[in-house]
Every structure is written in structure tokens, then in C-alpha cells.
C-alpha positions, 0 to 999 in steps of 0.5 A, a space after each residue: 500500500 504505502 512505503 516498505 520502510 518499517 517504522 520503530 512501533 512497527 518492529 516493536 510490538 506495543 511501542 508507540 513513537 510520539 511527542 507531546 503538545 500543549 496549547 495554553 489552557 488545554 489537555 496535553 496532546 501526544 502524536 503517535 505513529 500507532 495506535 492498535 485499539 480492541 473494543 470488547 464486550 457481550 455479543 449484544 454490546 455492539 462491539 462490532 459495530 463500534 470498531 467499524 465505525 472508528 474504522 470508518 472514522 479513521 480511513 476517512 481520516 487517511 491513517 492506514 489501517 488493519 482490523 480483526 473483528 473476532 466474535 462468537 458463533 452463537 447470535 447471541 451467547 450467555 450474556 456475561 460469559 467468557 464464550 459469549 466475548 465480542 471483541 474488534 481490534 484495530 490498528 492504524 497508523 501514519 505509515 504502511 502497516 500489514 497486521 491488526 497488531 499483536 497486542 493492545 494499546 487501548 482496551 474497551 472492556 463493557 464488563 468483566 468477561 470482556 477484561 478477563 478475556 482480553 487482559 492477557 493479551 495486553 503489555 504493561 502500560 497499556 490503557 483500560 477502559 472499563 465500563 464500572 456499572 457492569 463490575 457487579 458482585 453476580 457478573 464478575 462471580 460469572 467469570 471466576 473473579 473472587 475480588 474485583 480487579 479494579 480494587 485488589 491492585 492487579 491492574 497496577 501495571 496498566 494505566 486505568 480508566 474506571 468509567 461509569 459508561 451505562 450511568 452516564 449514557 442514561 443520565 444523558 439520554 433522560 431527556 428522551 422518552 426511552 426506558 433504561 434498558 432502551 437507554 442502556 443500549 446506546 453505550 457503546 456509541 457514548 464508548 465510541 465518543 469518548 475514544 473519537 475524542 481521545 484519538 481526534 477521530 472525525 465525526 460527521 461520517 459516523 453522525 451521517 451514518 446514524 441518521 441514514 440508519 434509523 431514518 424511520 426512528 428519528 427518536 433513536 438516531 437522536 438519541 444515539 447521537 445525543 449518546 456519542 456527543 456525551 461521551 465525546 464531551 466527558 473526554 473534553 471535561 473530565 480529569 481522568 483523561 489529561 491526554 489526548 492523541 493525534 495519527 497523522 494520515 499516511 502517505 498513500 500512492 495517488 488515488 481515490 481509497 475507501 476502506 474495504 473489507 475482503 468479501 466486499 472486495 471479492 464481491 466488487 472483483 466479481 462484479 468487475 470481472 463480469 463486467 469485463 467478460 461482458 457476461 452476466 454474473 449468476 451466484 449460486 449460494 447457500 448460507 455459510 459463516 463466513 461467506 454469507 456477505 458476498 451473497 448479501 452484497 451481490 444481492 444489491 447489484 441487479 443493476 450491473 446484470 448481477 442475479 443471486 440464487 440462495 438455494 435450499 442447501 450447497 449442492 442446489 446452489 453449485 448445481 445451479 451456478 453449473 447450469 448458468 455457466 452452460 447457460 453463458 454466465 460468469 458463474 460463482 458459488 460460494 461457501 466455508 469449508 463443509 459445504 466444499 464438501 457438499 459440493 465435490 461432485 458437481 465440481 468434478 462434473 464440472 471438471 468432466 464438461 470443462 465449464 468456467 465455475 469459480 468456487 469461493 470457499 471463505 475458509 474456516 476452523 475445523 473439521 465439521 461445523 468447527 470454529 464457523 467465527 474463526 479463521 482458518 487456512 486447512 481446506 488447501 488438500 481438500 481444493 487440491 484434491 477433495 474429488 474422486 478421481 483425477 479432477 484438477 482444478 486450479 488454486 488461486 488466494 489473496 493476501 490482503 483484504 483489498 487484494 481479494 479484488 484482483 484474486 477475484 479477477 485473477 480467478 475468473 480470468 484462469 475459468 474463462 480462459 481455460 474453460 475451468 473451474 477455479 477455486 478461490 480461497 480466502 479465509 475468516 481472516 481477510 473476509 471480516 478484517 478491512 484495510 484501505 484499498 485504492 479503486 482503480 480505474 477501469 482501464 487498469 482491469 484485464 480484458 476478459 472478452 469471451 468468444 463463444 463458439 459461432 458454429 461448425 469447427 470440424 470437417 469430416 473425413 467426406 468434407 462434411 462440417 460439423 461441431 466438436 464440442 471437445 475439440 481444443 484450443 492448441 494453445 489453451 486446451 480449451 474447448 469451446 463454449 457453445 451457447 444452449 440454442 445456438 443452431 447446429 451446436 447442439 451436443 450431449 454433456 453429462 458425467 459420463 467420459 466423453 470421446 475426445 473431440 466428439 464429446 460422445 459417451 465413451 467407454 474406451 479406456 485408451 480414450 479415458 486415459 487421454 482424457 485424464 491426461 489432457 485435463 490434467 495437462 490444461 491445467 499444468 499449462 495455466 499461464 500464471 506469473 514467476 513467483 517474486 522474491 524479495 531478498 536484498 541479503 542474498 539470504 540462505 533462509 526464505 519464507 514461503 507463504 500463501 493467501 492471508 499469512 502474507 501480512 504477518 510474514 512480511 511485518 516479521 521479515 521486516 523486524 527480522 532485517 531492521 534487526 540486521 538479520 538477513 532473510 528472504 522472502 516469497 508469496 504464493 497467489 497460484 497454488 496450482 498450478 504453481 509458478 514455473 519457476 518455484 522450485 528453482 527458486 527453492 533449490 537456491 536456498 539452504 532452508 524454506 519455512 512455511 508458516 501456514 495455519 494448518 499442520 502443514 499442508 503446502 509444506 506437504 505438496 512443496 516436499 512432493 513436487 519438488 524434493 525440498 525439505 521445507 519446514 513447517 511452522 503451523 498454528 490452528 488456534 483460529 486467529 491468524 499470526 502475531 508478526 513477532 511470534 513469527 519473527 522469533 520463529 524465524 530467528 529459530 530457523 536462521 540460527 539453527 
């Protein structure tokens, strides 16, 4: 996004650069380079939608930014419980930034279970705001408090902040014709003021978006602004808090940014990449966390040619995205981990009629139902080769939030070339998570121009014209894609081995073999990019990654070199095929790590190909890295 160049807040976790300012009669100002911020609470505390508005906020503003929203599976869990814990981490900054941050300068705790949940993960010396009317005898009891932490003294090593959050978000609202426990529910907006004021966040956006939102309640969108000025005023009155903090924007290439989340970006790829193939995106999808945003947002776009199908269960919904891509759409399906599962069958039929299908799989903890709220990277050997029978189908993952865009056209591209489907995969983490993204101008995106099939393509032995339907392309091995309707293209298709060329059912096993080899020779022939290295040392160790572990590898790599270690470093987008020249590029190294959030899937697929003794450094805990966890990981692995 913006400069390479590390900062020291970004080489030492928790650190924060700055200076302080006082104008005559006013509170201390600090600027900061950084700031990482996690609001926590109940599910029902509004957490998610406070962190999204200071992020909101803060990209208006022109910090960049990285976000990890993380919350419980159950719509609504035991309130007050340690499962029941909602919490949304942002990190933000006046330079280039790749991580949400591995720990906490600024905790928001709504009541114990929040604290003792998040407590751990803070240094010494970071600020906690808790909000006091939820420190009850029965509440803090519920998590295994036997004394309050806000009076034994184990809270001495942070800087805290007891703020009567409820009492005062009442008080403010009494004007209003609202009960308490309707009054009570506008804290978090009084939370959101208060941390606005700390950090000189703006406010006009979030007090347009209150407006538009309860536009029909007039009384609420007052009331909830009423709520977030009161907290924004108590940071300017009371003494708790003498000091106040300014990020400067960073400095972006030129362009026009908004904030994204991956699956909005993945969506608006998909829309882009319609829009290039002049064809009509048709999604076929069934409900699943953390996929089900796409759907929601395609859903809202009829007017780009967009149709959205939310079928009865996974296979209804790829069965119909297979039936518009015979049909001449750019065809999707979306889904986690177990519906690829439900899936795999009419992926292999798609194998088998070599029609263009993107399959997005938002990958998540499991197996099974799993961790559905978590993040996870274990469905890469499922994408590879969870089918029966040779079926091959290509790779493709983004890095970043915003780069599920281009992964979306990269992937659709691959498909409609090639006559394919494509598996995308992303993952919880970049689905949910949010950074800047530059929009960039429709004459930067790819053609995707498509030439269905017009008419005959074969002479017979009698000079007798006809259509094959398995006759490829000699460059691609496409074959080519007759529309339904189409006079004199008619030709069967279905599960059942086709004869080469003639798409007749054959039996023939010297014909099957061909067959088998020829698709897997499509796909082996996919064009994709070399693999890039970065590696200014000359190094003998190198980092290989894949898909959303490139953030915290890259803010590793880099504290590892400002450290004055020398590593090198690659990233993988295509998975398969993979880049021509990677093993070259392997073999030019004493040791590979690949850090992966499984038990070492790519590290398997990289030692069988290509003889390399890769070494995995895994984690399936359901949250992505910690960027110095891995810079420790791969000092280790350097010294060794």
C-alpha cells in the first residue's frame, strides 16, 4: 500500500513513537505513529459495530489501517460469559502497516468477561477502559473473579480508566422518552465518543451514518447521537483523561481509497470481472459463516446484470451456478469449508464438461461445523484434491483484504480462459478484517472478452462440417463454449467420459486415459506469473507463504532485517498450478519455512513436487499470526 520502510512501533510490538503538545489552557496532546485499539464486550454490546465505525472514522481520516473483528458463533451467547466475548481490534497508523497488531494499546472492556478475556493479551502500560456499572458482585462471580480487579491492585501495571459508561449514557439520554434498558443500549456509541475524542477521530461520517440508519426512528438516531456527543464531551471535561492523541494520515500512492473489507472486495472483483467478460454474473449460494456477505452484497447489484440464487442447501446452489455457466454466465458459488464438501461432485462434473465455475470457499476452523467465527487456512488438500478421481482444478488466494479484488479477477480470468473451474480461497481472516484499498480505474482491469463458439469447427473425413464440442484450443486446451440454442451446436454433456473431440459417451479406456491426461495437462499449462522474491541479503533462509499469512510474514521479515538479520522472502497467489519457476527458486536456498495455519499442508505438496525439505511452522488456534511470534520463529530457523 504505502512505503516498505518499517517504522520503530512497527518492529516493536506495543511501542508507540510520539511527542507531546500543549496549547495554553488545554489537555496535553501526544502524536503517535500507532495506535492498535480492541473494543470488547457481550455479543449484544455492539462491539462490532463500534470498531467499524472508528474504522470508518479513521480511513476517512487517511491513517492506514488493519482490523480483526473476532466474535462468537452463537447470535447471541450467555450474556456475561467468557464464550459469549465480542471483541474488534484495530490498528492504524501514519505509515504502511500489514497486521491488526499483536497486542493492545487501548482496551474497551463493557464488563468483566470482556477484561478477563482480553487482559492477557495486553503489555504493561497499556490503557483500560472499563465500563464500572457492569463490575457487579453476580457478573464478575460469572467469570471466576473472587475480588474485583479494579480494587485488589492487579491492574497496577496498566494505566486505568474506571468509567461509569451505562450511568452516564442514561443520565444523558433522560431527556428522551426511552426506558433504561432502551437507554442502556446506546453505550457503546457514548464508548465510541469518548475514544473519537481521545484519538481526534472525525465525526460527521459516523453522525451521517446514524441518521441514514434509523431514518424511520428519528427518536433513536437522536438519541444515539445525543449518546456519542456525551461521551465525546466527558473526554473534553473530565480529569481522568489529561491526554489526548493525534495519527497523522499516511502517505498513500495517488488515488481515490475507501476502506474495504475482503468479501466486499471479492464481491466488487466479481462484479468487475463480469463486467469485463461482458457476461452476466449468476451466484449460486447457500448460507455459510463466513461467506454469507458476498451473497448479501451481490444481492444489491441487479443493476450491473448481477442475479443471486440462495438455494435450499450447497449442492442446489453449485448445481445451479453449473447450469448458468452452460447457460453463458460468469458463474460463482460460494461457501466455508463443509459445504466444499457438499459440493465435490458437481465440481468434478464440472471438471468432466470443462465449464468456467469459480468456487469461493471463505475458509474456516475445523473439521465439521468447527470454529464457523474463526479463521482458518486447512481446506488447501481438500481444493487440491477433495474429488474422486483425477479432477484438477486450479488454486488461486489473496493476501490482503483489498487484494481479494484482483484474486477475484485473477480467478475468473484462469475459468474463462481455460474453460475451468477455479477455486478461490480466502479465509475468516481477510473476509471480516478491512484495510484501505485504492479503486482503480477501469482501464487498469484485464480484458476478459469471451468468444463463444459461432458454429461448425470440424470437417469430416467426406468434407462434411460439423461441431466438436471437445475439440481444443492448441494453445489453451480449451474447448469451446457453445451457447444452449445456438443452431447446429447442439451436443450431449453429462458425467459420463466423453470421446475426445466428439464429446460422445465413451467407454474406451485408451480414450479415458487421454482424457485424464489432457485435463490434467490444461491445467499444468495455466499461464500464471514467476513467483517474486524479495531478498536484498542474498539470504540462505526464505519464507514461503500463501493467501492471508502474507501480512504477518512480511511485518516479521521486516523486524527480522531492521534487526540486521538477513532473510528472504516469497508469496504464493497460484497454488496450482504453481509458478514455473518455484522450485528453482527453492533449490537456491539452504532452508524454506512455511508458516501456514494448518499442520502443514503446502509444506506437504512443496516436499512432493519438488524434493525440498521445507519446514513447517503451523498454528490452528483460529486467529491468524502475531508478526513477532513469527519473527522469533524465524530467528529459530536462521540460527539453527
Amino acid at each position: 500500500m504505502t512505503s516498505q520502510v518499517s517504522s520503530p512501533a512497527e518492529q516493536a510490538d506495543g511501542a508507540v513513537v510520539g511527542e507531546q503538545r500543549k496549547a495554553a489552557g488545554e489537555k496535553d496532546v501526544r502524536r503517535l505513529d500507532r495506535v492498535i485499539i480492541r473494543f470488547a464486550g457481550d455479543s449484544g454490546d455492539g462491539m462490532q459495530l463500534t470498531g467499524d465505525r472508528f474504522t470508518s472514522e479513521t480511513a476517512s481520516f487517511g491513517n492506514d489501517l488493519s482490523t480483526l473483528p473476532n466474535f462468537p458463533a452463537e447470535i447471541r451467547a450467555p450474556a456475561g460469559t467468557l464464550p459469549g466475548v465480542s471483541s474488534f481490534q484495530l490498528h492504524f497508523a501514519d505509515h504502511d502497516i500489514l497486521t491488526p497488531g499483536d497486542a493492545p494499546n487501548v482496551l474497551v472492556a463493557m464488563n468483566p468477561a470482556a477484561l478477563k478475556a482480553n487482559i492477557g493479551d495486553l503489555p504493561r502500560g497499556a490503557e483500560i477502559i472499563v465500563n464500572t456499572d457492569e463490575f457487579t458482585k453476580r457478573a464478575m462471580q460469572k467469570v471466576g473473579y473472587d475480588s474485583s480487579p479494579l480494587d485488589d491492585g492487579s491492574l497496577d501495571g496498566y494505566h486505568l480508566h474506571p468509567v461509569p459508561l451505562t450511568t452516564l449514557t442514561v443520565e444523558a439520554l433522560k431527556d428522551f422518552d426511552l426506558s433504561r434498558k432502551e437507554a442502556e443500549r446506546s453505550k457503546n456509541m457514548f464508548a465510541l465518543g469518548l475514544l473519537s475524542w481521545m484519538y481526534h477521530r472525525p465525526t460527521d461520517g459516523t453522525e451521517r451514518w446514524l441518521k441514514t440508519k434509523f431514518a424511520r426512528k428519528p427518536d433513536i438516531a437522536a438519541a444515539n447521537l445525543a449518546a456519542f456527543q456525551a461521551g465525546w464531551n466527558f473526554g473534553e471535561t473530565t480529569e481522568d483523561f489529561a491526554v489526548s492523541y493525534e495519527v497523522a494520515p499516511a502517505v498513500f500512492p495517488v488515488g481515490r481509497y475507501r476502506n474495504i473489507s475482503g468479501n466486499l472486495a471479492l464481491s466488487y472483483g466479481l462484479i468487475a470481472a463480469s463486467r469485463q467478460a461482458d457476461l452476466p454474473l449468476y451466484l449460486g449460494s447457500y448460507p455459510i459463516t463466513p461467506a454469507s456477505d458476498i451473497l448479501h452484497e451481490l444481492s444489491r447489484h441487479k443493476n450491473f446484470g448481477v442475479r443471486t440464487f440462495q438455494a435450499e442447501d450447497e449442492i442446489a446452489g453449485i448445481g445451479a451456478a453449473l447450469g448458468a455457466a452452460f447457460g453463458g454466465s460468469l458463474a460463482v458459488t460460494t461457501t466455508s469449508g463443509p459445504g466444499v464438501a457438499l459440493k465435490s461432485e458437481t465440481i468434478g462434473l464440472a471438471v468432466s464438461l470443462e465449464l468456467p465455475l469459480l468456487i469461493v470457499d471463505i475458509q474456516r476452523g475445523g473439521p465439521s461445523t468447527g470454529l464457523p467465527t474463526k479463521t482458518e487456512q486447512a481446506d488447501l488438500l481438500q481444493a487440491m484434491y477433495g474429488r474422486n478421481g483425477e479432477a484438477p482444478v486450479p488454486v488461486v488466494a489473496p493476501r490482503t483484504p483489498a487484494d481479494c479484488f484482483d484474486a477475484a479477477l485473477e480467478a475468473a480470468r484462469i475459468a474463462l480462459a481455460y474453460r475451468t473451474p477455479v477455486f478461490l480461497l480466502s479465509d475468516g481472516y481477510l473476509a471480516n478484517g478491512s484495510e484501505p484499498w485504492r479503486i482503480p480505474d477501469p482501464d487498469e482491469l484485464p480484458d476478459l472478452t469471451v468468444q463463444f463458439a459461432q458454429g461448425p469447427n470440424h470437417t469430416l473425413d467426406d468434407g462434411t462440417e460439423t461441431f466438436w464440442p471437445y475439440k481444443r484450443d492448441p494453445q489453451t486446451l480449451a474447448r469451446p463454449w457453445a451457447l444452449p440454442g445456438t443452431p447446429g451446436l447442439e451436443h450431449r454433456i453429462g458425467g459420463i467420459e466423453k470421446q475426445d473431440g466428439t464429446g460422445n459417451i465413451s467407454y474406451d479406456p485408451a480414450n479415458h486415459d487421454f482424457m485424464v491426461r489432457t485435463r490434467q495437462a490444461k491445467i499444468d499449462g495455466i499461464d500464471v506469473p514467476d513467483i517474486e522474491v524479495d531478498d536484498p541479503d542474498n539470504a540462505r533462509t526464505l519464507v514461503l507463504g500463501w493467501g492471508s499469512t502474507y501480512g504477518p510474514i512480511t511485518a516479521a521479515v521486516r523486524r527480522l532485517r531492521t534487526a540486521g538479520e538477513s532473510i528472504a522472502q516469497a508469496h504464493l497467489r497460484h497454488l496450482n498450478p504453481f509458478p514455473h519457476n518455484l522450485g528453482t527458486v527453492l533449490k537456491a536456498y539452504d532452508k524454506v519455512v512455511v508458516p501456514e495455519m494448518n499442520l502443514g499442508q503446502l509444506a506437504t505438496l512443496i516436499r512432493a513436487k519438488y524434493l525440498v525439505d521445507a519446514r513447517s511452522y503451523n498454528q490452528v488456534n483460529g486467529m491468524p499470526f502475531k508478526a513477532q511470534q513469527l519473527a522469533t520463529a524465524l530467528k529459530e530457523a536462521i540460527d539453527d
